[in-house]
N, CA, C and O atoms as CSV, one atom per row, in Angstrom:
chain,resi,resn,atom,element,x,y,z
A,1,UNK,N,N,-10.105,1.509,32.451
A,1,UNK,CA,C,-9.702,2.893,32.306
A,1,UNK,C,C,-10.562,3.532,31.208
A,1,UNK,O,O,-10.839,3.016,30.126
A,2,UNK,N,N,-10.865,4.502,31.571
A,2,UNK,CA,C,-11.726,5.345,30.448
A,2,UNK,C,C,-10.811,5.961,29.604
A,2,UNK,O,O,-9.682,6.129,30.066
A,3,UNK,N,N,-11.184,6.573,27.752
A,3,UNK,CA,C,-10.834,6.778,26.854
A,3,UNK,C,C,-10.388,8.022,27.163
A,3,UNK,O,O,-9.576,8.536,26.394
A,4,UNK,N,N,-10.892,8.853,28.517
A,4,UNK,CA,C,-10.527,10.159,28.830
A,4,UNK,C,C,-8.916,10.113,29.172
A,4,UNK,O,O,-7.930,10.637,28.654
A,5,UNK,N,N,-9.170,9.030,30.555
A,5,UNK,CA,C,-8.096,8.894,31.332
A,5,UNK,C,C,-7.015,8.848,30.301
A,5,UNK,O,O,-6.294,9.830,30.125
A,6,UNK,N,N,-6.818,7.337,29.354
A,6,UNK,CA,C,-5.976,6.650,28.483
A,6,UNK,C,C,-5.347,8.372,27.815
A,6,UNK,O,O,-4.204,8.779,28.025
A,7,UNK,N,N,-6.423,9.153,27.010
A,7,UNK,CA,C,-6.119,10.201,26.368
A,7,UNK,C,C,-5.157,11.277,27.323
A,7,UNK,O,O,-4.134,11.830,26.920
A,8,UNK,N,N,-5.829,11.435,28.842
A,8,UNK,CA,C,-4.937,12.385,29.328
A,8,UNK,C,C,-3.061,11.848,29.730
A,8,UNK,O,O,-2.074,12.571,29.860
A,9,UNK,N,N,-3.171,10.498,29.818
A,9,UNK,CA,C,-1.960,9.985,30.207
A,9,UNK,C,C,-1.131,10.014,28.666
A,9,UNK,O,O,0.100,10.026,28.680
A,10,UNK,N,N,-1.911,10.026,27.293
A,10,UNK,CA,C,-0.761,10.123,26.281
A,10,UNK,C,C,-0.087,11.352,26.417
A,10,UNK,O,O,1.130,11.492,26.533
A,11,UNK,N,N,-0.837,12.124,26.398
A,11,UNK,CA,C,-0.953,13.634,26.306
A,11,UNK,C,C,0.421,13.872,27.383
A,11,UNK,O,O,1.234,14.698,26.970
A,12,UNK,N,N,0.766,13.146,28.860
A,12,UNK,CA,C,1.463,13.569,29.579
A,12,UNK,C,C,2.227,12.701,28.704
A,12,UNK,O,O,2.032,13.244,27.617
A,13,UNK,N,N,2.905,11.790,28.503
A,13,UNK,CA,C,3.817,11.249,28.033
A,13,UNK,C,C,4.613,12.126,26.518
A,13,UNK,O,O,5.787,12.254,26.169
A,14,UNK,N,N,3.237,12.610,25.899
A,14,UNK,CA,C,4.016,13.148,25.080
A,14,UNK,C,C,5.168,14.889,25.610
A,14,UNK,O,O,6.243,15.363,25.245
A,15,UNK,N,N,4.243,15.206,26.465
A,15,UNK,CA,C,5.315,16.094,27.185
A,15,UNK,C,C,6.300,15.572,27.782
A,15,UNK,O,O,7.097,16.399,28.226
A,16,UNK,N,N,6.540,14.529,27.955
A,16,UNK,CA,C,7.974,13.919,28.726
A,16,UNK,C,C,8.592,13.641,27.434
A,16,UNK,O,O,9.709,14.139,27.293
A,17,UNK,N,N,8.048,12.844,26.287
A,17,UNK,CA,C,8.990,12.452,25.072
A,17,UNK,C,C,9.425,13.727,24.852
A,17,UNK,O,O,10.652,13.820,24.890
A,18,UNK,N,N,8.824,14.757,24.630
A,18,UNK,CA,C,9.070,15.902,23.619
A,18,UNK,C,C,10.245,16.432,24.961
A,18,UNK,O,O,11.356,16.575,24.450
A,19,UNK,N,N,10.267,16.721,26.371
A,19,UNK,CA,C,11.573,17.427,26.748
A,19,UNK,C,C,12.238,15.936,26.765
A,19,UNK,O,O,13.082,16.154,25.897
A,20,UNK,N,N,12.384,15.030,27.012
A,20,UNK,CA,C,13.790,14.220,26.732
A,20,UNK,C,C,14.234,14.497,25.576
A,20,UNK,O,O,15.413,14.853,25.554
A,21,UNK,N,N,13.489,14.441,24.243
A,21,UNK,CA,C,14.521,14.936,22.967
A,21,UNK,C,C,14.616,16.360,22.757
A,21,UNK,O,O,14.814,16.699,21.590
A,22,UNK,N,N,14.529,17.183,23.544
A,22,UNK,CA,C,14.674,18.691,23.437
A,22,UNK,C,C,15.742,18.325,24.268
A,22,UNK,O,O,16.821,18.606,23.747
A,23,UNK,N,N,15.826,17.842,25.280
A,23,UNK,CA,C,17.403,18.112,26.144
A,23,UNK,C,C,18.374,17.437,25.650
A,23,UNK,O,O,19.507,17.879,25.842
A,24,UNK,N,N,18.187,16.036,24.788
A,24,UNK,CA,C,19.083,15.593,24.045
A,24,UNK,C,C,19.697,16.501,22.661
A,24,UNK,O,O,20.862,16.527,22.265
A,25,UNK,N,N,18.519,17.208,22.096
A,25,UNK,CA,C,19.276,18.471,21.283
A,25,UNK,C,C,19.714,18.799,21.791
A,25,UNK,O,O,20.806,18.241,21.897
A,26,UNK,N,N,19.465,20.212,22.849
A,26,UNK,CA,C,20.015,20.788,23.509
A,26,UNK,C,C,21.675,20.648,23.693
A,26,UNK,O,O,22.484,21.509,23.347
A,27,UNK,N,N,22.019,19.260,24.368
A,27,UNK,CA,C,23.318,19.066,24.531
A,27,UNK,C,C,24.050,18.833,23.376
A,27,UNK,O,O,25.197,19.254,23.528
A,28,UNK,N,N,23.868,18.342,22.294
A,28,UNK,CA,C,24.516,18.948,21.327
A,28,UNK,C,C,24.661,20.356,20.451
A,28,UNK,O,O,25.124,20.683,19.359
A,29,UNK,N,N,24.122,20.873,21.357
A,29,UNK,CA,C,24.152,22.510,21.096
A,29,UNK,C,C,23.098,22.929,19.889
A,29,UNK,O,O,23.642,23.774,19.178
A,30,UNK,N,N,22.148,22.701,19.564
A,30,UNK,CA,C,21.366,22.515,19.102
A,30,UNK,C,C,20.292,23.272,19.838
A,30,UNK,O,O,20.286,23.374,21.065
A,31,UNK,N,N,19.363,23.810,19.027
A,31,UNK,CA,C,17.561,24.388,19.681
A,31,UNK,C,C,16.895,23.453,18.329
A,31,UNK,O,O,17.091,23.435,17.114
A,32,UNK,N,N,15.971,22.679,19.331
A,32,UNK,CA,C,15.015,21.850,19.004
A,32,UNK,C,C,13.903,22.818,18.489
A,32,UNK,O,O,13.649,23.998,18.732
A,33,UNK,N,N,13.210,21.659,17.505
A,33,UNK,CA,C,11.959,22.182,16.763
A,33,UNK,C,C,10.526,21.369,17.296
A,33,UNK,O,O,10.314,20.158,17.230
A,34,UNK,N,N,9.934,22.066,17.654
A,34,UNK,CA,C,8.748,21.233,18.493
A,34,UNK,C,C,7.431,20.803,17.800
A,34,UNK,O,O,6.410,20.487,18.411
A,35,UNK,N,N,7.571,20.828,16.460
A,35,UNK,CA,C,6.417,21.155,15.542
A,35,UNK,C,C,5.469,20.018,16.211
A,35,UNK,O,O,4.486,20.284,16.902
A,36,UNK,N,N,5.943,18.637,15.880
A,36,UNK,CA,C,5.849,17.443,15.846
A,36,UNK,C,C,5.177,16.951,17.017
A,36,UNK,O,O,4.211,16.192,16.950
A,37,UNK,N,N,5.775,17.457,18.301
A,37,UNK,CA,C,5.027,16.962,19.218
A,37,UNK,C,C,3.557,18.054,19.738
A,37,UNK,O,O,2.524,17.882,20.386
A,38,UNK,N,N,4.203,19.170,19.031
A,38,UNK,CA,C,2.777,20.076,19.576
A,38,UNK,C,C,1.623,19.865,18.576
A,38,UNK,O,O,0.446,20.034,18.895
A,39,UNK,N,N,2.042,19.472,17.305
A,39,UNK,CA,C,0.921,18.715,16.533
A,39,UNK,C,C,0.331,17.645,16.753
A,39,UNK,O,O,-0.814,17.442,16.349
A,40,UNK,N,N,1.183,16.583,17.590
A,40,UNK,CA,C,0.234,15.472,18.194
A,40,UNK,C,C,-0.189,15.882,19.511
A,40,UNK,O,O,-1.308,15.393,19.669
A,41,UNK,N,N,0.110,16.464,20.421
A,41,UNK,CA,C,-0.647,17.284,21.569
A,41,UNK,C,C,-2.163,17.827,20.926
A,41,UNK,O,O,-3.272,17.628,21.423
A,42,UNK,N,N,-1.823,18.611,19.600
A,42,UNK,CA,C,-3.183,19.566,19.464
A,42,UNK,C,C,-4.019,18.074,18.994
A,42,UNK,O,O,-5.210,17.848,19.210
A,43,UNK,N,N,-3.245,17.342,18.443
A,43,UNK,CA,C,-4.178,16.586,17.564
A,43,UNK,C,C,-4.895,15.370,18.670
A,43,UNK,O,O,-5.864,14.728,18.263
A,44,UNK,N,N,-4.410,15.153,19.896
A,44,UNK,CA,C,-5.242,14.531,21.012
A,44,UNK,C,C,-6.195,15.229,21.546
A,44,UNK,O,O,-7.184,14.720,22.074
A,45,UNK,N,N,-5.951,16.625,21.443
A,45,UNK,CA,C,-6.866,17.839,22.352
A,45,UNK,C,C,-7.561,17.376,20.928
A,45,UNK,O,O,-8.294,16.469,21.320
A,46,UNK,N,N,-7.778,17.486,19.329
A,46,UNK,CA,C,-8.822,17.569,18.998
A,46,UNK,C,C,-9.744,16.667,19.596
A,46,UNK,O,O,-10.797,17.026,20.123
A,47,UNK,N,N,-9.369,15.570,19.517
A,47,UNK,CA,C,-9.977,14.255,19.674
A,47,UNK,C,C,-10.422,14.107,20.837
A,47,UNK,O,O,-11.052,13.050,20.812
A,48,UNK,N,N,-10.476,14.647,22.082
A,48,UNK,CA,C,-11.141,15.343,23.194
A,48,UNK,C,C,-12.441,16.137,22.479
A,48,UNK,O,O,-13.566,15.657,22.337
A,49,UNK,N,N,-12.059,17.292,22.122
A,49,UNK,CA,C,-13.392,18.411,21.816
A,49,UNK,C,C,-14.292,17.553,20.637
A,49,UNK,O,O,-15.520,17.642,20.620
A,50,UNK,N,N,-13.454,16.616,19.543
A,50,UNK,CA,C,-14.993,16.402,18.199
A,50,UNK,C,C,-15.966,15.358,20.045
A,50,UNK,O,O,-17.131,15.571,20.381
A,51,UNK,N,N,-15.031,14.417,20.760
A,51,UNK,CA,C,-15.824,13.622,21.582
A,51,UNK,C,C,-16.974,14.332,22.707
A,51,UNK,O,O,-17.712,13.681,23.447
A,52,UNK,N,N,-16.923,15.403,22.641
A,52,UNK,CA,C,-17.498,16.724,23.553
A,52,UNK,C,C,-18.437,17.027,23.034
A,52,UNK,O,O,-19.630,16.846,23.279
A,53,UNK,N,N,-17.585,17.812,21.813
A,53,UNK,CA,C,-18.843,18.356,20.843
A,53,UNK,C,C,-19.170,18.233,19.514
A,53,UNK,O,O,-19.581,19.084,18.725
A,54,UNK,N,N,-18.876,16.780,19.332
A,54,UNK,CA,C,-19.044,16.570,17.702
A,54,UNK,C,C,-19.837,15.483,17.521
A,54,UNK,O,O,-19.863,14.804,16.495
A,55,UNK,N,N,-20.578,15.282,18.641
A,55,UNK,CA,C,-21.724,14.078,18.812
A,55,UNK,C,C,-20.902,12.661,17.917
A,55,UNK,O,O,-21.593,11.899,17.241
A,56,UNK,N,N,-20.023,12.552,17.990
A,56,UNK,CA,C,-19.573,11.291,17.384
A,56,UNK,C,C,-19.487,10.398,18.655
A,56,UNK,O,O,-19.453,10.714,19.844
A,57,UNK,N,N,-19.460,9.116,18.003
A,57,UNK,CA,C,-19.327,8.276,18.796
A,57,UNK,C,C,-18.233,7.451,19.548
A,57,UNK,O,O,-17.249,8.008,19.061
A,58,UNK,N,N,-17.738,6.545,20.364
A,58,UNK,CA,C,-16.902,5.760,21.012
A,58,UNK,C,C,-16.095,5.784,19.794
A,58,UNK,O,O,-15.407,6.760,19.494
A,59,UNK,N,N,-16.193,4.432,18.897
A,59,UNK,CA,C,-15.556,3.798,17.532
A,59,UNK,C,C,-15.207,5.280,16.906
A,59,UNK,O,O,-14.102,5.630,17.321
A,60,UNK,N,N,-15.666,6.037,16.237
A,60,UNK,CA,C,-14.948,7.233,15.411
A,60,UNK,C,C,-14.126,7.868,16.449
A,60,UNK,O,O,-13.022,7.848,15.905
A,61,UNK,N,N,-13.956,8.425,17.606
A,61,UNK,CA,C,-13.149,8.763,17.989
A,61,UNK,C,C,-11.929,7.917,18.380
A,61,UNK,O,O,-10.873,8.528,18.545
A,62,UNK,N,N,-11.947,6.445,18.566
A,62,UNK,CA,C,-10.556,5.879,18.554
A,62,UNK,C,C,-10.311,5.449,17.132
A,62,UNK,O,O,-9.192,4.952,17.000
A,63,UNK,N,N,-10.822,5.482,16.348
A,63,UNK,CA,C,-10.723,5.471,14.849
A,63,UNK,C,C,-9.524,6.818,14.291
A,63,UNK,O,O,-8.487,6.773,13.629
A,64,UNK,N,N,-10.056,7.596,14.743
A,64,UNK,CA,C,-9.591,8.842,14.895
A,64,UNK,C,C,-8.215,8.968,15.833
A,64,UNK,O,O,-7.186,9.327,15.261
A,65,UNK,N,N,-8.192,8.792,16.709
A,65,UNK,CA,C,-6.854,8.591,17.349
A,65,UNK,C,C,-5.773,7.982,17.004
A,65,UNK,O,O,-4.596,8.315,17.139
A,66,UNK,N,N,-6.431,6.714,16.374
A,66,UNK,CA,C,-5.498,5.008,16.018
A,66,UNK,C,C,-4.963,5.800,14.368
A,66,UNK,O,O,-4.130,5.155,13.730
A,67,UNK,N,N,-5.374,6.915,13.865
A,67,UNK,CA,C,-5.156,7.242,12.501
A,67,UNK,C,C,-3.851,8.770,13.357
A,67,UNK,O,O,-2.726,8.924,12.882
A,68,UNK,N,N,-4.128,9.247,14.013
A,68,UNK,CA,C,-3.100,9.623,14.937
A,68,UNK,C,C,-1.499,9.295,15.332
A,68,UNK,O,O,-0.364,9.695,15.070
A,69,UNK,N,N,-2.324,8.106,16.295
A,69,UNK,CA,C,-0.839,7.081,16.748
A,69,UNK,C,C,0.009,6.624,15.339
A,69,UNK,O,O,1.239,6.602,15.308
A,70,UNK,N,N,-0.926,6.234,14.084
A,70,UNK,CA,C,-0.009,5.818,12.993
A,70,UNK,C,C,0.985,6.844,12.473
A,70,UNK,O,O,2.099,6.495,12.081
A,71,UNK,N,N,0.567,8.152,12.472
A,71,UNK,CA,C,1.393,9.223,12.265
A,71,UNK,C,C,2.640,8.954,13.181
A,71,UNK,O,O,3.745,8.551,12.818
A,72,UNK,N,N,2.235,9.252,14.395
A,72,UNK,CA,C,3.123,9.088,15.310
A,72,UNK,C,C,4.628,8.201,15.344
A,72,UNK,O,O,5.786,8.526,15.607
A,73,UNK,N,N,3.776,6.550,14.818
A,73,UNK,CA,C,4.681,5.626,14.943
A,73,UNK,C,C,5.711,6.184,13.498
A,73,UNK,O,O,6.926,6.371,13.565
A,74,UNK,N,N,5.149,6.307,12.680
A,74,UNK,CA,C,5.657,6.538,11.076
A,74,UNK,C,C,6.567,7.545,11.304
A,74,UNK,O,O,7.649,7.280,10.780
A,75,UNK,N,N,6.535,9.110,12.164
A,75,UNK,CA,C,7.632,9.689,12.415
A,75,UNK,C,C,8.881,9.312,13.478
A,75,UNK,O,O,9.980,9.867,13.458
A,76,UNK,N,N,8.484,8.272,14.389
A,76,UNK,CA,C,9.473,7.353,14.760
A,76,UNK,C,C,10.456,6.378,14.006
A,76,UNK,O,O,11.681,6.398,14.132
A,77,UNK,N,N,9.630,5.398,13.089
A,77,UNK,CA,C,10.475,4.756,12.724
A,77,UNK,C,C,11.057,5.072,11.969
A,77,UNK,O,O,12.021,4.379,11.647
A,78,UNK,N,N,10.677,6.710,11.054
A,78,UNK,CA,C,11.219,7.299,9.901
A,78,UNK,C,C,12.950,7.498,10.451
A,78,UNK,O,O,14.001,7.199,9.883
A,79,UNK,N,N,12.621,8.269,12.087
A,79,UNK,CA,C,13.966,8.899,12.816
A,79,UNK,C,C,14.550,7.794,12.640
A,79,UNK,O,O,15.377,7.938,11.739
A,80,UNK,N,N,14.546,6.827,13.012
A,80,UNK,CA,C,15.078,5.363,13.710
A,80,UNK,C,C,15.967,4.907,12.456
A,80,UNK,O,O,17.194,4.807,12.469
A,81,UNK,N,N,14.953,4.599,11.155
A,81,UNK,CA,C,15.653,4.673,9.749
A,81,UNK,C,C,16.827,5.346,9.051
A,81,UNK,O,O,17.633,4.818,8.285
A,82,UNK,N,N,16.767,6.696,9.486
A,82,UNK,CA,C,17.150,7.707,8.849
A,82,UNK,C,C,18.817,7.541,8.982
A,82,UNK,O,O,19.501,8.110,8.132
A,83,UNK,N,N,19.583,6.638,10.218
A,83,UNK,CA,C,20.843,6.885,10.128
A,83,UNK,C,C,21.456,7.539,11.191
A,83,UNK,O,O,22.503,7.250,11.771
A,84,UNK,N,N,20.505,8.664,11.419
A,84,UNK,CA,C,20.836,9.924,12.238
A,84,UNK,C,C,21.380,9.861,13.178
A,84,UNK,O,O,22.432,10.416,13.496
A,85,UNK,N,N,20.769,9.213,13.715
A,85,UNK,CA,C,20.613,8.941,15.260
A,85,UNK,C,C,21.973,7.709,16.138
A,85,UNK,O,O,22.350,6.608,15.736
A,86,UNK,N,N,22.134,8.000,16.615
A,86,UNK,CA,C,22.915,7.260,17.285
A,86,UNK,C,C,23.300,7.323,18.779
A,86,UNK,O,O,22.974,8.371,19.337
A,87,UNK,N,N,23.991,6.312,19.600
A,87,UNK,CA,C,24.290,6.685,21.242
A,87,UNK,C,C,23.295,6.696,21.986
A,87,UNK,O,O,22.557,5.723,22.135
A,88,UNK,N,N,23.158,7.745,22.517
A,88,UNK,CA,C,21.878,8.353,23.550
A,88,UNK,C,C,20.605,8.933,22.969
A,88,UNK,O,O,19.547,9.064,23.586
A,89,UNK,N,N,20.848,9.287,21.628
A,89,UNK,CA,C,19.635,9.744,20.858
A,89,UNK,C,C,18.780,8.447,20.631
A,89,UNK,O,O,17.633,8.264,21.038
A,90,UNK,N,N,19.452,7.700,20.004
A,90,UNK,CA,C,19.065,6.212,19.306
A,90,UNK,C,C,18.052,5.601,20.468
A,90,UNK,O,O,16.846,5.365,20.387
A,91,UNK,N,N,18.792,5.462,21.364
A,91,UNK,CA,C,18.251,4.434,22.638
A,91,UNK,C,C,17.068,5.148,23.048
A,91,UNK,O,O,16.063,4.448,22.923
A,92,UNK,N,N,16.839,6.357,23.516
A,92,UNK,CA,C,15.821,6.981,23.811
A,92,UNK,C,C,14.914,7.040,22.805
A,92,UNK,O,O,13.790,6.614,23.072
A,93,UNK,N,N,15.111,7.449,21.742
A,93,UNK,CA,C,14.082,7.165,20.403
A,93,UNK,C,C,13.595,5.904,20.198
A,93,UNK,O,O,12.393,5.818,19.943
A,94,UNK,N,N,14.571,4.417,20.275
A,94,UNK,CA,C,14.185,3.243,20.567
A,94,UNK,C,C,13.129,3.281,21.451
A,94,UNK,O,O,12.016,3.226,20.928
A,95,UNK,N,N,13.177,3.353,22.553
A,95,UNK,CA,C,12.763,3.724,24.458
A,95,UNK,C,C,11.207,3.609,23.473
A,95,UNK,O,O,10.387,2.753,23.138
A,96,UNK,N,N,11.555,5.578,23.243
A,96,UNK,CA,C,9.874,6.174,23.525
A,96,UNK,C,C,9.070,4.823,22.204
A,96,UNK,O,O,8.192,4.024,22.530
A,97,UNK,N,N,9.670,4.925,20.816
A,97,UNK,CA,C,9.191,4.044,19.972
A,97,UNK,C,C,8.057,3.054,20.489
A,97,UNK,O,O,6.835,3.026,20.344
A,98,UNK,N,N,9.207,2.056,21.319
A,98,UNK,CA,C,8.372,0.730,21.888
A,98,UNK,C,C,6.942,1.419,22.355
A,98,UNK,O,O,5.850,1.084,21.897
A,99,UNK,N,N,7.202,2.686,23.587
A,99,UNK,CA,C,5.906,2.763,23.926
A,99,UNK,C,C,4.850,3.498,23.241
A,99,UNK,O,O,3.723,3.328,23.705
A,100,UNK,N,N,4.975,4.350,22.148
A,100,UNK,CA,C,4.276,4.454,20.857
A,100,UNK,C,C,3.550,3.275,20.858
A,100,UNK,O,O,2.450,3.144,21.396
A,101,UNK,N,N,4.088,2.511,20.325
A,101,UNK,CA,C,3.585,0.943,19.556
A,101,UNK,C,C,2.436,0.467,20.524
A,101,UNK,O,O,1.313,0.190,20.104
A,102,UNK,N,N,2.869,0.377,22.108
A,102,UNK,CA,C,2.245,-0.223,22.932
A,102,UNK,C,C,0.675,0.556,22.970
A,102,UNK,O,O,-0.449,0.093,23.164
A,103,UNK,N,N,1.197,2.039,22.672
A,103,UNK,CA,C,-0.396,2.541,23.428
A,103,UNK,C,C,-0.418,2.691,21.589
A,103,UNK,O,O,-1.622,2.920,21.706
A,104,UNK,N,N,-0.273,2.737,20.636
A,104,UNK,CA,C,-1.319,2.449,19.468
A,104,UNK,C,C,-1.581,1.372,19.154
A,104,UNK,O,O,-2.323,1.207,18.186
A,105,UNK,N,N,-1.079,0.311,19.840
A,105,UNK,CA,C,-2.155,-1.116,19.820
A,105,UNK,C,C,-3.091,-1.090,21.438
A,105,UNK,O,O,-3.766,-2.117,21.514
A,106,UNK,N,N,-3.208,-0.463,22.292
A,106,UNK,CA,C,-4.425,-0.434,23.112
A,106,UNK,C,C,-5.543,0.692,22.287
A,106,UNK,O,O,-6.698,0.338,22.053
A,107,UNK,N,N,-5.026,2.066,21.897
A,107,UNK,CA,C,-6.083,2.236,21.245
A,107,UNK,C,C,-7.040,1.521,20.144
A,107,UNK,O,O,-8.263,1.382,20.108
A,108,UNK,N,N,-6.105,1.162,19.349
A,108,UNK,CA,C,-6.530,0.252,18.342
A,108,UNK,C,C,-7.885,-1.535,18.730
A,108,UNK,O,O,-8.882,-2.122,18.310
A,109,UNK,N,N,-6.694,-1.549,19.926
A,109,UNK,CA,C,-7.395,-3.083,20.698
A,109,UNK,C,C,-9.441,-2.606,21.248
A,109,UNK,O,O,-10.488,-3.250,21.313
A,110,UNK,N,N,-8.958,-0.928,21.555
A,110,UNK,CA,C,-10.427,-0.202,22.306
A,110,UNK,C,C,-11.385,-0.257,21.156
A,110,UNK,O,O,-12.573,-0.564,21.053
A,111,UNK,N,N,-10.356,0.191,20.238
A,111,UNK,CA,C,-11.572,0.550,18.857
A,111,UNK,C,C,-12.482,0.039,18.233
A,111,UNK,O,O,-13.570,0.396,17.782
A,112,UNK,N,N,-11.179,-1.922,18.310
A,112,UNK,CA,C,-12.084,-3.093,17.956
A,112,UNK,C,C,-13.163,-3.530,18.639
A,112,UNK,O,O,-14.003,-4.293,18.163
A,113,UNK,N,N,-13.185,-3.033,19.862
A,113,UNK,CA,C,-14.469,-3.464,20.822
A,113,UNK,C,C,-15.566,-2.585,21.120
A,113,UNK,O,O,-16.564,-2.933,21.749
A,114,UNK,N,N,-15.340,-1.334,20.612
A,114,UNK,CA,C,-15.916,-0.461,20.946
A,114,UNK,C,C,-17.245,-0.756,19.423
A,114,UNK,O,O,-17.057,-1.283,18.327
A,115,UNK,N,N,-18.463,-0.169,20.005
A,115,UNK,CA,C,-19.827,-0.386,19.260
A,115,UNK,C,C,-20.264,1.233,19.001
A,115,UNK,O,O,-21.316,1.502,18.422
């Protein structure tokens, strides 16, 4: 799979994480704040355009990503920590977590091989 592909499939996933926990606000009557996921959306689209047009190479751009996903995981396990969460929130935050982890150790796994 190419670094494109891998990138466009986070990118959809993160639109599925971000409405499962918008509808899980939601039902507690709640309006969700989207900062979080539209900052890691923009922040994959960067990492598309520096690979376009920032003449960098393979390695800096999953360098760049894998410094990404760590954000990512770090505002997961922060939620997970925090207490907050519980029931149906918990499990789904569990859920998406695991697959966080999974695709920031394939980026990470690309990075190491990449020249």
């Amino acid at each position: 799979m190419l670094v494109k592909e891998i990138f466009q499939k986070y990118s959809g996933q993160s639109r599925k994480f971000s409405q499962e926990l918008t509808q899980i606000v939601a039902e507690h009557g709640e309006k969700a704040e989207t900062g979080t996921s539209v900052g890691g959306s923009l922040h994959r689209a960067w990492i598309d355009v520096k690979g376009l047009f920032g003449g960098t190479d393979r390695k800096s751009i999953l360098e760049e990503a894998e410094r990404g996903e760590d954000v990512i995981k770090k505002a997961y396990k922060d939620a997970i920590e925090s207490g907050y969460l519980s029931g149906k929130a918990l499990d789904v935050v569990n859920s998406q977590q695991s697959e966080i982890v999974a695709e920031h150790n394939t980026i990470r796994d690309l990075r190491d091989v990449a020249k």
